[in-house]
C-alpha positions as CSV (number, residue, x, y, z in Angstrom):
1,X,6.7,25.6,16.7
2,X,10.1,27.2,15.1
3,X,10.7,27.3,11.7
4,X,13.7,24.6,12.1
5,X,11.0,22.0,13.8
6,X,8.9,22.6,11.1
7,X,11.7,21.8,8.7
8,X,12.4,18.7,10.5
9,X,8.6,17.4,10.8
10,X,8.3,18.1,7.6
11,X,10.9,16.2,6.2
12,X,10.2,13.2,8.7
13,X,6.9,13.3,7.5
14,X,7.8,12.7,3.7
15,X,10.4,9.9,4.7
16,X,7.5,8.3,6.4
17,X,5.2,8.9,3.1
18,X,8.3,7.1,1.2
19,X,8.7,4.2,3.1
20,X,4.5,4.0,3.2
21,X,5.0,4.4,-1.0
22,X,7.7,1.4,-0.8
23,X,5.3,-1.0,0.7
24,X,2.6,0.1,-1.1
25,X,4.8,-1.0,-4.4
26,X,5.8,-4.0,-2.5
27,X,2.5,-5.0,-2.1
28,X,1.5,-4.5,-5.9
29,X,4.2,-7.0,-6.8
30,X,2.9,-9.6,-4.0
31,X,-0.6,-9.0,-5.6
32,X,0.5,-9.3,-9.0
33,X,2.6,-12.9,-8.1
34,X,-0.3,-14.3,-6.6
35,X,-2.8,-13.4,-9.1
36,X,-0.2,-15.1,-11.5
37,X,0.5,-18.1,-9.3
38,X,-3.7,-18.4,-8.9
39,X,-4.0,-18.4,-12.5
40,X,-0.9,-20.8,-13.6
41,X,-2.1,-23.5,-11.0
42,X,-4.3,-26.3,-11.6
43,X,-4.9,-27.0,-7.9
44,X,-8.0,-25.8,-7.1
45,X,-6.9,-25.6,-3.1
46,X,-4.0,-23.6,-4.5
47,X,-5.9,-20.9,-6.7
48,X,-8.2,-21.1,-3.9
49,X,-5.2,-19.9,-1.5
50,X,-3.1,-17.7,-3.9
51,X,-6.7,-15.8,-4.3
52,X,-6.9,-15.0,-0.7
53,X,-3.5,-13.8,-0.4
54,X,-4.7,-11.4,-3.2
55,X,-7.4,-10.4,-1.0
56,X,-5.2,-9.7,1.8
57,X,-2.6,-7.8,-0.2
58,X,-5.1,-5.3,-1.7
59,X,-6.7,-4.8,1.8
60,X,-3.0,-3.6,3.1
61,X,-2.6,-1.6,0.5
62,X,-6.0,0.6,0.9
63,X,-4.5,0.4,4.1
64,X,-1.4,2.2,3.1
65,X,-2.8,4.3,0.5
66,X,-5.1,5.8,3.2
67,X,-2.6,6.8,5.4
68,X,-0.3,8.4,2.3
69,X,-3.4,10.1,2.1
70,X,-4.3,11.0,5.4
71,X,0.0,12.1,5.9
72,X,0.4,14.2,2.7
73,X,-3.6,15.7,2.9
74,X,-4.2,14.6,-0.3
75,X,-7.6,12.2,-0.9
76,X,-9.3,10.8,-3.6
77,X,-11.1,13.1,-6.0
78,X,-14.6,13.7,-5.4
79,X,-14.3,12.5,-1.5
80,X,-13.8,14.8,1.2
């Protein structure tokens, strides 16, 4: 591969780990609005819901964080 490739990989590769950051914050907010929403209700169907919402939304964003991860070759400390 040529040095210009290289250049453009490379910067394709952090516009990808952007966009992945985006959603990532994205998702922080959704969490954070349903955590509120679960706690503000007095519907126990509705905490029940808002709840798993919460669950989903910090699923996707291990998700994403894996993939920043995996993209940038960066883990978590103390894991390989």
């Amino acid at each position: 591969m040529d040095v210009k490739q290289s250049k453009i990989n490379n910067m394709e590769n952090q516009q990808t780990i952007d966009r992945l950051n985006l959603l990532i914050e994205i998702n922080n907010d959704r969490i954070e609005g349903y955590e509120t929403a679960s706690k503000e209700t007095e519907e126990t169907d509705l905490r029940s819901l808002f709840g798993q919402l919460a669950q989903t939304s910090h699923a996707c964003k291990a998700e994403l964080v894996a993939a920043v991860e995996e993209m940038s070759g960066t883990g978590q400390p103390g894991l390989p």
